[in-house]
Each structure stands twice: as structure tokens, then as C-alpha cells.
C-alpha positions in Angstrom: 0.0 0.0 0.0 2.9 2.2 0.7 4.6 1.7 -2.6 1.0 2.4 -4.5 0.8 5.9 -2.5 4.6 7.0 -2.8 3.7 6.4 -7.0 0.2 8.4 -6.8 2.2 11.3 -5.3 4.8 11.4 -7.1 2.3 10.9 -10.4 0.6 13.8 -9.1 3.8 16.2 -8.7 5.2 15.3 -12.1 2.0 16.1 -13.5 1.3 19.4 -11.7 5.1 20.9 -12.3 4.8 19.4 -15.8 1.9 21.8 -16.3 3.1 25.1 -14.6 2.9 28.0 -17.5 6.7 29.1 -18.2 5.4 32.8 -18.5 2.1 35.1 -17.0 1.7 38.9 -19.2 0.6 41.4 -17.2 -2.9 41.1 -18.4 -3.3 38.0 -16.5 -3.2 35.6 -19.8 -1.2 32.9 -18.7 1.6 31.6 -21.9 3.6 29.0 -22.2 6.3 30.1 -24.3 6.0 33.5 -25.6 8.2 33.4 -29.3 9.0 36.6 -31.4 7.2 36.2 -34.7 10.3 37.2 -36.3 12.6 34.4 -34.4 10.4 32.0 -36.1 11.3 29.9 -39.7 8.3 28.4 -41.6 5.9 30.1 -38.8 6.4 27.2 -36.3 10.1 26.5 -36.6 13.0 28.0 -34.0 16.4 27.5 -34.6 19.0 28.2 -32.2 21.1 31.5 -32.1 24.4 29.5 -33.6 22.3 27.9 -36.6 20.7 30.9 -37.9 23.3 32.7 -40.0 24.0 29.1 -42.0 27.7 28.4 -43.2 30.2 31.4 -42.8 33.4 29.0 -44.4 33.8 30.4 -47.8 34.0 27.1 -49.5 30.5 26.3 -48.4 28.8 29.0 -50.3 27.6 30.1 -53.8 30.1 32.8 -55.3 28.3 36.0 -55.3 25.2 34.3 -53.4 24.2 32.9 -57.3 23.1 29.4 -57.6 23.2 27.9 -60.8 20.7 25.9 -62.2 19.8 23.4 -64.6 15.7 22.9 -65.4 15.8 19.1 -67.0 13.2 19.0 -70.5 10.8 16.9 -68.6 9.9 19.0 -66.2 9.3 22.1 -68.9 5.7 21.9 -67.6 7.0 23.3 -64.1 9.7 25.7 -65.3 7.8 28.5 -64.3 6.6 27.2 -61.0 10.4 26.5 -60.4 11.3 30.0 -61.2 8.4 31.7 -59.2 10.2 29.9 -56.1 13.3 31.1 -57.0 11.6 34.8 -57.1 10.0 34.3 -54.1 13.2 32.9 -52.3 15.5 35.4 -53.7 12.9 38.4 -52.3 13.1 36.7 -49.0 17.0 36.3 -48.6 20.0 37.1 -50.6 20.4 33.9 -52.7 20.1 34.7 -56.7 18.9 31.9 -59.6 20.7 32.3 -62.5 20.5 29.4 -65.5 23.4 27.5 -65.6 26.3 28.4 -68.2 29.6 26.3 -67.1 29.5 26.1 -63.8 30.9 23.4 -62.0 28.5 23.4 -59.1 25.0 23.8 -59.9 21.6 22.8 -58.8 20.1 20.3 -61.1 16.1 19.6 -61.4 15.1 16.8 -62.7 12.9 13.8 -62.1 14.4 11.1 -59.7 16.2 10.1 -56.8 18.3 12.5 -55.3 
């Protein structure tokens, strides 16, 4: 009988410190993690202080922010919808599309694995 009321107890405080709101406003309204909108990726995604700013070693990055790209003929259908999301990426962040001329390193679309 002991045993059975030292695990009901100690049920009980897990759950009630579990559910403790982290943070009460002044007005009362009780939140349990208050988040800048602007500290948030994709609306719901929070990446830590170190991660944000991506790859600063400069053989990890596009020269002059430009990727290079290569749209394969079977996906001519969706070349447009391709280069609306590179518009809407590029007005969003400082990466530029450009089509690929010779380029080593380029992004290639086509239909497949990988």
C-alpha cells in the first residue's frame, strides 16, 4: 500500500510541475512560451542563435550568393513554377537563380532520386 501511495504522489507532482505555464503577461493571460514572430522559420520552426546565420566558411557557399541551375526537359511543364520559387526565395533572402552556363556546381532539377 505504501509503494501504491509513494507512485500516486509522485504521479501527481510530475503532472502538476509538468503543467506550470513558463510565463504570465501582465494582463493576467497565462503563456507557455512567448516566441518573437520574427525568431520564427516556416511560422512554427525556432532555430538556435548558432544555426541561424547558415555556413560562414567560404567554401561552403555560392560565389556572389548565385546558384546555378539546370531545369531538365521533362519537367518544362513546371519551369515557371520553379522560377516563381526562386523569385519568391531570392525576395526573401539574398540567394540569386541564374541558368546554368559552365559552372561546375550547380543545382540540377530533374525527375528522380536524389
Amino acid at each position: 500500500m505504501y509503494q501504491l501511495l509513494k507512485y500516486f504522489f509522485l504521479t501527481v507532482y510530475v503532472s502538476l510541475t509538468c503543467c506550470i505555464p513558463l510565463n504570465v503577461n501582465d494582463d493576467g493571460n497565462n503563456h507557455f512560451l512567448q516566441i518573437e514572430l520574427e525568431d520564427l522559420i516556416d511560422d512554427d520552426v525556432i532555430l538556435h542563435e548558432d544555426y541561424r546565420f547558415g555556413h560562414h566558411k567560404k567554401d561552403h557557399v555560392w560565389d556572389n550568393n548565385s546558384i546555378p541551375f539546370v531545369i531538365d526537359s521533362k519537367l518544362d511543364q513546371y519551369r515557371s513554377l520553379i522560377k516563381s520559387a526562386h523569385e519568391h526565395i531570392s525576395s526573401k533572402t539574398c540567394i540569386l537563380f541564374k541558368e546554368r552556363t559552365d559552372e561546375q556546381n550547380y543545382v540540377r532539377y530533374h525527375i528522380g532520386r536524389g
